[in-house]
ROBA-69412 format. One line per 8 residues: number of its first residue (from 1); their letters; for each residue x, y, z of C-alpha. Coordinates in Angstrom, 2 decimals. Layout:
// ROBA-69412
NUM) A) X:Y:Z ~ ...
This chain:
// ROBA-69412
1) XXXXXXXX) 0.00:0.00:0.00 ~ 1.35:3.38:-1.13 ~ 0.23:6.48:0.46 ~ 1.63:9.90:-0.11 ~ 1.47:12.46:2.14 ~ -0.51:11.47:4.27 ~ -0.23:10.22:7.71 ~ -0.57:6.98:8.47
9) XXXXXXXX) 0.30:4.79:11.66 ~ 0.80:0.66:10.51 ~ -1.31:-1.55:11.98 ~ 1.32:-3.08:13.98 ~ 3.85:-1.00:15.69 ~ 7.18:-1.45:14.19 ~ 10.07:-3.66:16.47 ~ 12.77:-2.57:14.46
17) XXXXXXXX) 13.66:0.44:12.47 ~ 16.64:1.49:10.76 ~ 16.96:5.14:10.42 ~ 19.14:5.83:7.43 ~ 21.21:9.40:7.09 ~ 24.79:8.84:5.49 ~ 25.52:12.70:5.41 ~ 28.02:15.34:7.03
25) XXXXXXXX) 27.43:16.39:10.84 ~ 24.72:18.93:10.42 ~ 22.73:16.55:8.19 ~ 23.00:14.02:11.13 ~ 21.96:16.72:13.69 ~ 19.26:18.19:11.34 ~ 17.79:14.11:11.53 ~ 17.60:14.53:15.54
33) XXXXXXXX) 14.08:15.41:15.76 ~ 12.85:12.91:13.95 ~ 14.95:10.52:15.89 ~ 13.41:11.76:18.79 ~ 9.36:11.67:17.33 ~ 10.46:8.22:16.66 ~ 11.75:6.88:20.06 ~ 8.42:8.82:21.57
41) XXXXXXXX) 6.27:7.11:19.14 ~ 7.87:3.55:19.07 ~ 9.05:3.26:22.90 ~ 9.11:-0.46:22.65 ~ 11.21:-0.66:18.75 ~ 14.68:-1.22:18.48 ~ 16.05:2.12:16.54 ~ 19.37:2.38:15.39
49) XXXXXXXX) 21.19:4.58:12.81 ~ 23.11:4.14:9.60 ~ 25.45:7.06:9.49 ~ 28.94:7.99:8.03 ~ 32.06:7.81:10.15 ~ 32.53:11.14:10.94 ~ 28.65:11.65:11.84 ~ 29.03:9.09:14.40
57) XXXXXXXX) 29.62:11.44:17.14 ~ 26.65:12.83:16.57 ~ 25.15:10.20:18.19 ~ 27.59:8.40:20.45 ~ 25.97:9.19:23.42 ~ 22.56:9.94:22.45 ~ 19.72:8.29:23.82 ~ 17.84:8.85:20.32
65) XXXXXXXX) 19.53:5.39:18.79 ~ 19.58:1.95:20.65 ~ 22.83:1.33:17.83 ~ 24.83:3.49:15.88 ~ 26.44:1.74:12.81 ~ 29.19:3.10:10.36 ~ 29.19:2.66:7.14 ~ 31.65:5.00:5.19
73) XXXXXXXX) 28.96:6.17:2.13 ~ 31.58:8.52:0.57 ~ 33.33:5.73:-0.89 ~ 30.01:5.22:-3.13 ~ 29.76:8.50:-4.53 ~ 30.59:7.93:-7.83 ~ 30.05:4.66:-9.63 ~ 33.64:3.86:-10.42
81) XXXXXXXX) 35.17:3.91:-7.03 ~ 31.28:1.78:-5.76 ~ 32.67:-1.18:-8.13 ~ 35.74:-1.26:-6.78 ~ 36.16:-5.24:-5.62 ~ 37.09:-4.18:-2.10 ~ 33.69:-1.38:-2.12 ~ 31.57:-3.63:-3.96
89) XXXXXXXX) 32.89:-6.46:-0.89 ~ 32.01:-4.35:1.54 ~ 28.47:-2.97:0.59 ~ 27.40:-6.88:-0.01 ~ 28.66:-7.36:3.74 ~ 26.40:-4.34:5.13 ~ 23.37:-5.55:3.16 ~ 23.75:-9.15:4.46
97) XXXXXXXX) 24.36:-8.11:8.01 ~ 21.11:-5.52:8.00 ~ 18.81:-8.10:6.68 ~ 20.12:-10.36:9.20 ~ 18.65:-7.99:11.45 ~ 15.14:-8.29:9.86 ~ 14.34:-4.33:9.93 ~ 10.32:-3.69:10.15
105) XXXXXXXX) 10.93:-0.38:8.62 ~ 13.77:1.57:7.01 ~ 13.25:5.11:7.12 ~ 15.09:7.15:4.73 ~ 16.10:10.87:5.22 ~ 17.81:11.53:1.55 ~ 16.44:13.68:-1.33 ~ 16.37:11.21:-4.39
113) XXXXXXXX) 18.56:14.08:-6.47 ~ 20.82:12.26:-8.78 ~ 20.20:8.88:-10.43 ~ 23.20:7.05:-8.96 ~ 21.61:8.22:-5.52 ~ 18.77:6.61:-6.18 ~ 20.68:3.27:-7.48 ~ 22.14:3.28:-4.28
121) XXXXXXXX) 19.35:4.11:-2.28 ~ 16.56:2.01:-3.74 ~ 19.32:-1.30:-3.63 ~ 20.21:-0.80:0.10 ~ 16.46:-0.24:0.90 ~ 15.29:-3.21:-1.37 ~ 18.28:-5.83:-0.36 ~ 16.77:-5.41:3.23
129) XXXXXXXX) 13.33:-6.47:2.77 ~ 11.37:-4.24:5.54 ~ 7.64:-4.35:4.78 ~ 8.06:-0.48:5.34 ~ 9.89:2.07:3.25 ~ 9.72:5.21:3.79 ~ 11.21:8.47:2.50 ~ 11.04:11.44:-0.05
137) XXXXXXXX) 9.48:11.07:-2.85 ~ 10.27:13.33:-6.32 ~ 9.24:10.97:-9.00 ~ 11.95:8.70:-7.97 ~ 10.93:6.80:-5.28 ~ 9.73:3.69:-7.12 ~ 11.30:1.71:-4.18 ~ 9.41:3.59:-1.36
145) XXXXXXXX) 5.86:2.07:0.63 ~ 5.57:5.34:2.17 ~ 6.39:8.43:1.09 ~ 6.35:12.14:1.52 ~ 6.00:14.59:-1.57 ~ 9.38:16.01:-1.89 ~ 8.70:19.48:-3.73 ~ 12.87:20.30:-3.27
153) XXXXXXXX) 15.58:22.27:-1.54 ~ 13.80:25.19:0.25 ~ 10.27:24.21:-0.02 ~ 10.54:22.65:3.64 ~ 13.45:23.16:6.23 ~ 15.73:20.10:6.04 ~ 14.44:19.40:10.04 ~ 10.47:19.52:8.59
161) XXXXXXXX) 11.36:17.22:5.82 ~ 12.59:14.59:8.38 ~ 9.88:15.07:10.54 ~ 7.38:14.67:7.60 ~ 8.58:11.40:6.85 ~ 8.41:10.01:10.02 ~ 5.33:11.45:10.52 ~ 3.63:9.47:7.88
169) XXXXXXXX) 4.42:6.45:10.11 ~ 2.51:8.21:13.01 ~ 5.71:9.55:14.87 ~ 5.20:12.75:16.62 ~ 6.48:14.80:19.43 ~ 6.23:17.90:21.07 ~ 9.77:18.84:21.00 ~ 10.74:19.78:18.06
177) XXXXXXXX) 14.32:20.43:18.79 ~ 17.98:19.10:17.82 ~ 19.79:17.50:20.14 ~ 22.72:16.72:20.68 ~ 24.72:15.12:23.97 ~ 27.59:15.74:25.26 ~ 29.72:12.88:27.96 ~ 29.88:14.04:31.24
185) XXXXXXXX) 33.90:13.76:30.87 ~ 32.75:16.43:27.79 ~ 31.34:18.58:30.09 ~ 34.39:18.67:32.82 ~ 36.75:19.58:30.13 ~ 34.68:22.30:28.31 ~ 34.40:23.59:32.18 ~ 38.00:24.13:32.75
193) XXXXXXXX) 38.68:25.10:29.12 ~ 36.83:28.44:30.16 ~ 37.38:28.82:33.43 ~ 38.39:32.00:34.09 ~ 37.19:33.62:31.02 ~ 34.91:36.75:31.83 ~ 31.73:37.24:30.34 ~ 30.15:37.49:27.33
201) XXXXXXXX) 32.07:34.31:25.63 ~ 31.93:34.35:21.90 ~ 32.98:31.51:19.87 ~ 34.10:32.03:16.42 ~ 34.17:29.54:13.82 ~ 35.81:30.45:10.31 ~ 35.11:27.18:8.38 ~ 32.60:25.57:6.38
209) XXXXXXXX) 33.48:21.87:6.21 ~ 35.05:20.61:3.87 ~ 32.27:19.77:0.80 ~ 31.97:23.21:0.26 ~ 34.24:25.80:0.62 ~ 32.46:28.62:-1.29 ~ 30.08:28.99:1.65 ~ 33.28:30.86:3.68
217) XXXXXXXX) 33.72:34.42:4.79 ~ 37.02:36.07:4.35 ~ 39.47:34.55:7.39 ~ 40.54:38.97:7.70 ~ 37.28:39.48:8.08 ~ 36.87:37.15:11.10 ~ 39.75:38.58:12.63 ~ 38.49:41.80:12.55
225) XXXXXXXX) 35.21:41.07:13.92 ~ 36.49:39.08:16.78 ~ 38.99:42.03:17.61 ~ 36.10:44.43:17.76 ~ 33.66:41.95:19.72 ~ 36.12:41.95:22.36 ~ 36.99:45.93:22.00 ~ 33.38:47.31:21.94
233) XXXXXXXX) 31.51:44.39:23.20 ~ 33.87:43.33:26.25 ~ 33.74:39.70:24.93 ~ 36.39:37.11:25.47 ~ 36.82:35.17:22.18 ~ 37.26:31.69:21.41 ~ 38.48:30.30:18.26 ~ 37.47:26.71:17.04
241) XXXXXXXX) 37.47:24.28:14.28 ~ 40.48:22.80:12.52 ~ 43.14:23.67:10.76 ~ 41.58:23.62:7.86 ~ 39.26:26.31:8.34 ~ 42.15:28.26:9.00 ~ 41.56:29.04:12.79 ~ 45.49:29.90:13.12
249) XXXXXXXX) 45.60:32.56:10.74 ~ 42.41:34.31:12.12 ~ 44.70:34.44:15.42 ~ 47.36:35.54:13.93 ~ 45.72:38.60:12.38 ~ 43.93:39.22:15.99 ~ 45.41:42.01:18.11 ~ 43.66:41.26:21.25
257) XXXXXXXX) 43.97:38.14:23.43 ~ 42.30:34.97:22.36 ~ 42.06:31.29:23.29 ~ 42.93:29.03:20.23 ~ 41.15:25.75:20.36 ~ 42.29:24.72:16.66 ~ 42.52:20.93:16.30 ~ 41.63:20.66:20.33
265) XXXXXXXX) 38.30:19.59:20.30 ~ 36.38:16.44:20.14 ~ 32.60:17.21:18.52 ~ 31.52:16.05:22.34 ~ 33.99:18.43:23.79 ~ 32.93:21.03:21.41 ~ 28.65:20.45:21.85 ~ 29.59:21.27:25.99
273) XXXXXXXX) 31.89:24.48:25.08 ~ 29.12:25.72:22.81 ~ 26.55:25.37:25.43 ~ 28.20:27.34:27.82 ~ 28.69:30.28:24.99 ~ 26.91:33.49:24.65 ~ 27.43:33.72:21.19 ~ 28.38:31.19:18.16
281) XXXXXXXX) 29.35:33.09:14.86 ~ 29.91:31.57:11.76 ~ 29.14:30.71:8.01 ~ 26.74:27.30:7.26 ~ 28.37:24.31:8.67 ~ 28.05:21.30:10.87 ~ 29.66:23.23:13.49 ~ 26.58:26.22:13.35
289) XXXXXXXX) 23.96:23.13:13.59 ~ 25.90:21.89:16.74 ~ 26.09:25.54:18.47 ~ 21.87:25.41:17.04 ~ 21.28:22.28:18.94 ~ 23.11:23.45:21.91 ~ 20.74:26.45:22.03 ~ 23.97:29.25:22.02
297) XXXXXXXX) 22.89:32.05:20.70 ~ 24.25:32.45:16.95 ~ 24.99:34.34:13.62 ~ 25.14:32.63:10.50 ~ 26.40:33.58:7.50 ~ 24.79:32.66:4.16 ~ 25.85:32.99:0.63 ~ 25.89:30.25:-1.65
305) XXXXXXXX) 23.62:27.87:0.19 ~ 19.83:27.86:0.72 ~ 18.77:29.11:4.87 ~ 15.39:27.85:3.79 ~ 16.69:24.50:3.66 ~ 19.88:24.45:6.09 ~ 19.51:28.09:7.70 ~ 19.56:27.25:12.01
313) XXXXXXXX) 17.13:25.79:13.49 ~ 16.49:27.24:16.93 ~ 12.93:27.11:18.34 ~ 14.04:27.77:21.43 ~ 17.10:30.07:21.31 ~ 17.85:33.55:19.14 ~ 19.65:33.28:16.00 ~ 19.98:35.24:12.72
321) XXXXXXXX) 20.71:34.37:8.97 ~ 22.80:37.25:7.35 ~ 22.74:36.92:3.75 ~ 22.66:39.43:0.50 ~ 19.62:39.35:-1.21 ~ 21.37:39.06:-4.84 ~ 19.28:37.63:-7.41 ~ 22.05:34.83:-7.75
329) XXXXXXXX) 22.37:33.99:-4.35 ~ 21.44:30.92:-3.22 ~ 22.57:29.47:-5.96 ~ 23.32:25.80:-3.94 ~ 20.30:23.37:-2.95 ~ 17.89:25.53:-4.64 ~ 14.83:23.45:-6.13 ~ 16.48:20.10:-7.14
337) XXXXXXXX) 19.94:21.22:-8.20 ~ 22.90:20.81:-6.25 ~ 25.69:23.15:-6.81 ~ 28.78:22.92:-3.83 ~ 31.30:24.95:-5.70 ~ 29.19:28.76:-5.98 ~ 30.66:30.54:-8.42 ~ 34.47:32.12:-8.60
345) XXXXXXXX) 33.21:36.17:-7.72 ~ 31.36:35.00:-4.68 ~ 29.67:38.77:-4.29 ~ 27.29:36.61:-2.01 ~ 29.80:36.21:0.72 ~ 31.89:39.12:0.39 ~ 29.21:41.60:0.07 ~ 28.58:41.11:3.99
353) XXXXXXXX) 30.80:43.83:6.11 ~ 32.13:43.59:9.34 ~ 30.11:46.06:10.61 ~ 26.41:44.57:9.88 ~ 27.84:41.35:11.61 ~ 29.22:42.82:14.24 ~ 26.11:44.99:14.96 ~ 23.74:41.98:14.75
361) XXXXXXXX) 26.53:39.75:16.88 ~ 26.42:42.84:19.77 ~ 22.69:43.25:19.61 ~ 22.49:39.55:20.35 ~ 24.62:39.51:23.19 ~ 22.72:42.72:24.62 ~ 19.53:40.39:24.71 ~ 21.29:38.48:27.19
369) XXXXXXXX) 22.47:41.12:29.26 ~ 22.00:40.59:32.35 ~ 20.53:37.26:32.59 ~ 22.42:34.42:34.19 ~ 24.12:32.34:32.06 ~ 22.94:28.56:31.93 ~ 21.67:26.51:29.78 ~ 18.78:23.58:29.76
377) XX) 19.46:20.79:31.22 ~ 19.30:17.89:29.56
């Protein structure tokens, strides 16, 4: 039976579900809701998580999956390097040890964009024989027994499209957060890490990831901004990320005293230093979804890629997209088109000053003035 948007709870409650998201850290986080409408839903099913290596973390000590297993996707991406003898070995042992596990549903967070996608897709949701498949449908989901209308980047928020498709197996929940959780031994380290530091805290994170580049803002640029937070705004200011987002050179360029935390973080140790922030700045990366789900107040900056599909997602915390409204921009996960590379002027991501971001960063921390600093518990 194949029903399209439309709710729709089975007649029997699933025992097992595999939730699959093999994408990047904020893909992962952007998933946790509907992780967490599933677990309310389904108290009694076994749910556990196919995710990429480096997504792992995400979930390590989450509550949200009973099992996290790894399965390195990126080595699938293109069709030469999937039929690779040792690939091809590998992606024949992963389907034979998930149907072992006899699955009652596979839910599947992906848009169906490219045609080797949805080769991959439809044979690891086929080769595992759940009665229930369920996902996003854009014409392509010939595999799928359930299945939301998927009407492309931007239509829906990339949390709403998760929570859609779980919702057409009768999950819901009231919280309609991301969530991440950090260990306790997280929480001890990001404790001492700013001991001492006087108040407002601003973390500053000059990277993107690494899929896409184009979505940075000028390392100088940072530098500036983070000497000016903590001349006019009293803030101390913490640098993170790695040393590919070029953390070092923004403190080089700095004139005023900073903590550099390049390379020094796990994502655990990084979730509990975010939480006990004032203020996460930053362009779209997995890094701004983590500061999101840690509910630290936070600037993002947008060029290239879509906010309506990947802008932060903070019901419960402040936060502000700053973008130029060019006619070209976003140009990236727009519709069904994918496009990681912008284009070489990127006008989109230059055209924002130091001086609107730094207004918007110190009228965010003035909203907090005042108030104690803590954040939920979780």
């Amino acid at each position: 039976m194949r029903i399209e948007g439309k709710s729709y709870a089975p007649h029997n409650l699933p025992r097992a579900i595999l939730v699959v998201k093999l994408s990047d850290i904020g893909d992962v986080l952007t998933a946790t809701p509907a992780l967490r409408a599933l677990r309310v839903s389904f108290p009694e099913a076994k749910i556990d998580a196919l995710v990429p290596p480096g997504s792992a973390p995400v979930l390590a000590n989450s509550p949200l999956a009973d099992e996290v297993i790894v399965f390195n996707k990126f080595a699938y991406d293109h069709p030469g390097e999937a039929l690779k003898p040792a690939n091809l070995l590998a992606a024949l042992r992963l389907g034979r040890e998930l149907r072992h596990r006899h699955y009652d549903a596979i839910v599947l967070l992906h848009h169906l964009t490219t045609w080797w996608g949805v080769v991959k897709y439809a044979a690891l949701a086929l080769t595992l024989g759940a009665p229930i498949r369920a996902g996003l449908d854009n014409g392509r989901g010939f595999f799928l027994t359930h299945s939301v209308p998927d009407k492309g980047f931007g239509y829906r928020h990339e949390v709403e499209y998760c929570l859609d498709v779980v919702r057409i197996l009768g999950a819901e929940s009231e919280g309609q957060e991301m969530e991440f959780y950090p260990s306790d031994e997280d929480e001890r380290w990001a404790e001492k890490a700013l001991r001492g530091l006087k108040r407002p805290i601003v973390a500053i994170h000059p990277g993107s990831g690494g899929y896409s580049p184009a979505r940075r803002w000028d390392l100088e640029r940072f530098a500036e901004l983070g000497d000016r937070l903590a001349f006019e705004g009293g803030a101390s200011i913490v640098l993170i990320g790695t040393k590919a987002d070029g953390v070092s050179k923004v403190a080089r360029l700095m004139h005023h005293p900073h903590i550099n935390l390049e390379g020094r973080t796990s994502l655990g140790q990084l979730g509990a230093l975010l939480k006990r922030c004032d203020l996460f700045v930053g362009a779209d990366s997995g890094v701004m979804h983590l500061a999101a789900a840690m509910r630290t107040p936070l600037i993002a900056l947008f060029g290239p890629t879509n906010p309506d599909a990947w802008g932060p997602w903070t019901p419960y915390s402040p936060s502000q997209v700053i973008r130029i409204p060019l006619p070209c921009s976003p140009c990236s996960y727009v519709g069904f088109t994918l496009n990681r590379r912008g284009c070489p002027a990127r006008e989109c991501m230059k055209g924002i000053s130091v001086e609107r971001v730094l207004k918007a960063s110190l009228a965010l921390l003035s909203r907090g003035a005042g108030k104690e600093h803590q954040r939920p518990r979780r």
